[in-house]
C-alpha atoms as one frame of an Amber mdcrd trajectory, in Angstrom:
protein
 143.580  94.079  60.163 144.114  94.479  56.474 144.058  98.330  55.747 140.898
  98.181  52.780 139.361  96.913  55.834 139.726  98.978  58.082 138.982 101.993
  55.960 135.369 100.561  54.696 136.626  98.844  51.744 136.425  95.735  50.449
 139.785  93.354  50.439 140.721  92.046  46.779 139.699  88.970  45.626 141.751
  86.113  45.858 143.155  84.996  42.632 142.518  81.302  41.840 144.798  78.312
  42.190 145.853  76.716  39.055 147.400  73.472  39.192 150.237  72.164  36.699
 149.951  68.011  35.963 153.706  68.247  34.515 155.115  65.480  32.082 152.503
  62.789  32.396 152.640  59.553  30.218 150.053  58.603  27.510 151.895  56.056
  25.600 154.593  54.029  26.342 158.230  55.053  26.183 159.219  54.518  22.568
 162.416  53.191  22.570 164.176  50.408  21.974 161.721  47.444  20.076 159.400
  50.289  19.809 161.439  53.009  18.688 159.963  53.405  14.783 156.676  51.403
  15.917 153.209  53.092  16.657 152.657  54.245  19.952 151.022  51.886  22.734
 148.843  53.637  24.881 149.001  53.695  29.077 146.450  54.395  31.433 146.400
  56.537  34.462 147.018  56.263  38.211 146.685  57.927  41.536 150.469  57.537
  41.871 151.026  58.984  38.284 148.844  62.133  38.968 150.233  63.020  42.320
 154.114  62.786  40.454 152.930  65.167  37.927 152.406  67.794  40.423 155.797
  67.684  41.641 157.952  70.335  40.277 159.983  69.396  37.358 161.265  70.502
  33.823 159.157  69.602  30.881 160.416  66.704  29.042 160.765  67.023  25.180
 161.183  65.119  22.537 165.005  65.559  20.765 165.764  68.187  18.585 167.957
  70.210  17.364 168.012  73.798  18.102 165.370  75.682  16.556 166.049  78.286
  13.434 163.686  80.647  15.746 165.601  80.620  18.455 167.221  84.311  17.228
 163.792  85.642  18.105 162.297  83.885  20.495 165.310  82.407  22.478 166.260
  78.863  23.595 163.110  76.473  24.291 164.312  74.896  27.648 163.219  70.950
  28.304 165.043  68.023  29.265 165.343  65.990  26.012 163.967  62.408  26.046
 162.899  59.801  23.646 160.457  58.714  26.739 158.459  61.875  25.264 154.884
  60.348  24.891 153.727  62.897  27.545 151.422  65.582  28.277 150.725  68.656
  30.694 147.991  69.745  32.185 146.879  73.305  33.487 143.388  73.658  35.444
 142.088  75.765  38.331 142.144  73.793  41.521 138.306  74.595  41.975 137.624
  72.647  38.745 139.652  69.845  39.899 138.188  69.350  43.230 135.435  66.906
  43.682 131.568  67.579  42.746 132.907  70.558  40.395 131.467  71.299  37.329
 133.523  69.668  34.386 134.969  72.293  32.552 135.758  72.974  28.388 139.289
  71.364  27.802 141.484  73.158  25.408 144.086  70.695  23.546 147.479  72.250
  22.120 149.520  71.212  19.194 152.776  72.969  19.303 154.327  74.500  15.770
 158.162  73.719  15.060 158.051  72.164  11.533 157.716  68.600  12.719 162.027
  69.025  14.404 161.099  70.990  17.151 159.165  72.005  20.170 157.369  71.340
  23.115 153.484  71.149  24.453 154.541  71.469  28.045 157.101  74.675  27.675
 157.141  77.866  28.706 156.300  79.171  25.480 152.883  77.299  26.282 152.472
  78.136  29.419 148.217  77.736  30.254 148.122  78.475  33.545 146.625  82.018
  32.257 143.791  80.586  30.610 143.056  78.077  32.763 142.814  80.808  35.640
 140.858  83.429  33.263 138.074  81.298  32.061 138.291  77.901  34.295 138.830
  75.496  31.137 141.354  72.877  31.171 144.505  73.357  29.159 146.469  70.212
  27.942 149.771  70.738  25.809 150.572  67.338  23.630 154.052  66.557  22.850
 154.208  64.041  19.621 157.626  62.506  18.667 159.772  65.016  15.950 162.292
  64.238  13.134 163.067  60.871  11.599 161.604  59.392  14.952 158.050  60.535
  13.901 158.103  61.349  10.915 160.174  58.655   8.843 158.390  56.542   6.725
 158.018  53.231   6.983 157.275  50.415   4.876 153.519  50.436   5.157 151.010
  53.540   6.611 150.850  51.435   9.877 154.518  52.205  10.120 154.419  56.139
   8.895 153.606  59.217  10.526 154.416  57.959  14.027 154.061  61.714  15.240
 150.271  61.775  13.805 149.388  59.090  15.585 151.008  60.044  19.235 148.513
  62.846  18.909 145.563  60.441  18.362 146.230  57.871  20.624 146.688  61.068
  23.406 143.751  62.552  22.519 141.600  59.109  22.944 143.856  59.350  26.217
 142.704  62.837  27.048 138.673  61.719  26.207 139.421  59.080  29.088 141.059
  61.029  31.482 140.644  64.321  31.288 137.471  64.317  34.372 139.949  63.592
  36.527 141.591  67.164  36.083 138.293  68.731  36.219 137.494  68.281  32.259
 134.664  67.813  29.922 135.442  65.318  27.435 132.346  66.472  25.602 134.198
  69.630  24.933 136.885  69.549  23.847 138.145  71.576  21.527 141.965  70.881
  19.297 143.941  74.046  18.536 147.662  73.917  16.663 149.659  76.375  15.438
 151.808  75.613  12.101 152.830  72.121  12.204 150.178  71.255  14.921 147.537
  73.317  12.888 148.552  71.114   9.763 148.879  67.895  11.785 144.736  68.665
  12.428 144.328  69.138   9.262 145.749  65.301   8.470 143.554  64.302  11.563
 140.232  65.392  10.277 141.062  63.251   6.595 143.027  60.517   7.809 142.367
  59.698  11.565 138.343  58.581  11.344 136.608  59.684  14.486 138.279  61.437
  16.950 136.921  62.979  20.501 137.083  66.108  19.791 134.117  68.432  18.912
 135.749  71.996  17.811 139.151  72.762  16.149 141.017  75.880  15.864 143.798
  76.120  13.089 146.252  78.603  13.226 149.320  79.983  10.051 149.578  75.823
   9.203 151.085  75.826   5.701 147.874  74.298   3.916 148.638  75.363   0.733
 151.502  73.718   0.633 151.742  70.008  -1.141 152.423  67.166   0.851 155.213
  64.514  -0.195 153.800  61.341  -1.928 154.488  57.873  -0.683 157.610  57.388
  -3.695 159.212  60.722  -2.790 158.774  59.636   1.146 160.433  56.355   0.110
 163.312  58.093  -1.548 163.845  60.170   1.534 163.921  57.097   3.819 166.693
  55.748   1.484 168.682  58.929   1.888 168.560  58.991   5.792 169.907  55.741
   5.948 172.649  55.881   4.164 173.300  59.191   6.405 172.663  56.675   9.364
 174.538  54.316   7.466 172.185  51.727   8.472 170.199  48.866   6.089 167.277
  48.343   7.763 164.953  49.145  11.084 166.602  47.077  13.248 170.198  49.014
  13.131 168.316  52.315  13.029 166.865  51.248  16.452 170.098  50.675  17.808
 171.540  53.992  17.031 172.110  56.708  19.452 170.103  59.464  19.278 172.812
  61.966  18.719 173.673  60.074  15.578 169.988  60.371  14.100 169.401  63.697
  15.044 172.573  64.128  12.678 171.894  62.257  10.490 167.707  62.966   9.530
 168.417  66.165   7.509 168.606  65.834   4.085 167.408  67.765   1.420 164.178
  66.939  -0.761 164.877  64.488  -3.978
């Protein structure tokens, strides 16, 4: 008999479950013919959802090391193009059937558009998710020259911004079957993620979300025009030493991760 028990008192209270939905797909891999193209969007399966709960490493986009990593130490991930994915924390009594659907909590991760991660450890939300019942979803959006490159119309440019869209029109879809309210839902970001909400709320039309918190983005800070974006293009290919999309598609990613840093002209 357990000893609180047996003396009178009362035995602590279970803590609740919280499940993790690691690493699951919202848009198709881009690579290949759809490396440098906007992102296509998947839908969801019994056979997907059971996957994510295996145990697994997060799956970022690739990067370089970050300049943070002096404070805050190495982010650990397995490094994929296939990045279009997204995490999910909730309490196993909100996922379970006829529970109440709870608030969902979306997360932009900071890293000046080059690095980061919405499923690390960094981000962990299995806290919150036990704490107040909502449902935590971390977003990864492609980094570098792979999302952020222009191209030669706006279809074609800020690939990144529009991952995050098309996951959180994903999210609005999905997100009951992980115990969430897609009525709630409220978009937080931190640096780059607070700024890319910031380009969301002029740029992206409606969205489903209903609340946004915004957290140290560099809003003050000017935004490159389309010439200037043009003239950057120009200088990353001749780094790739490439002359148009099709040969920067068929580089390796090594060589564009070395190759995407240049300085501002």
């Amino acid at each position: 008999m357990d000893k609180a028990m047996s003396d009178g008192g009362t035995s602590p209270a279970q803590e609740p479950v919280v499940l993790c939905w690691r690493n699951l797909r919202y848009a198709e891999a881009p690579v290949g013919a759809l490396r440098f193209r906007p992102p296509r969007v998947c839908g969801l399966s019994e056979q997907d959802v059971q996957l994510a709960l295996r145990p697994q490493p997060p799956i970022v986009a690739p990067q370089r090391p970050s300049r943070l990593e002096r404070v805050t130490g190495p982010m650990r991930g397995v490094q994929s193009e296939d990045c279009l994915r997204l995490t999910v924390w909730a309490r196993g009594d909100a996922a379970g059937p006829g529970a109440m659907p709870q608030p969902v909590l979306v997360w932009l991760h900071g890293g000046a558009w080059l690095s980061g991660g919405g499923g690390v450890d960094w981000y962990d939300g299995s806290h919150w998710a036990r704490e107040s019942g909502i449902v935590v979803v971390g977003v990864n959006y492609r980094l570098g020259a792979l999302g952020w490159l222009a191209g030669d119309d706006a279809r074609h440019s800020n690939l990144g911004l529009q991952d995050i869209a098309v996951a959180l029109r994903w999210i609005a879809t999905h997100i009951a079957r992980f115990g969430g309210d897609a009525q709630r839902i409220t978009l937080m970001g931190q640096s780059a993620g607070g700024e890319n909400i910031a380009a969301l709320l002029q740029a992206a039309g409606e969205l489903p979300f209903q609340q946004v918190i915004v957290q140290s983005a560099p809003l003050g800070e000017p935004m490159r025009g389309w010439d200037e974006a043009q003239k950057i293009r120009a200088q990353v290919w001749r780094n790739w030493a490439v002359r148009n999309w099709d040969e920067a598609r068929a580089l390796p990613v090594e060589q564009i991760l070395a190759g995407q840093m240049t300085p501002a002209l």
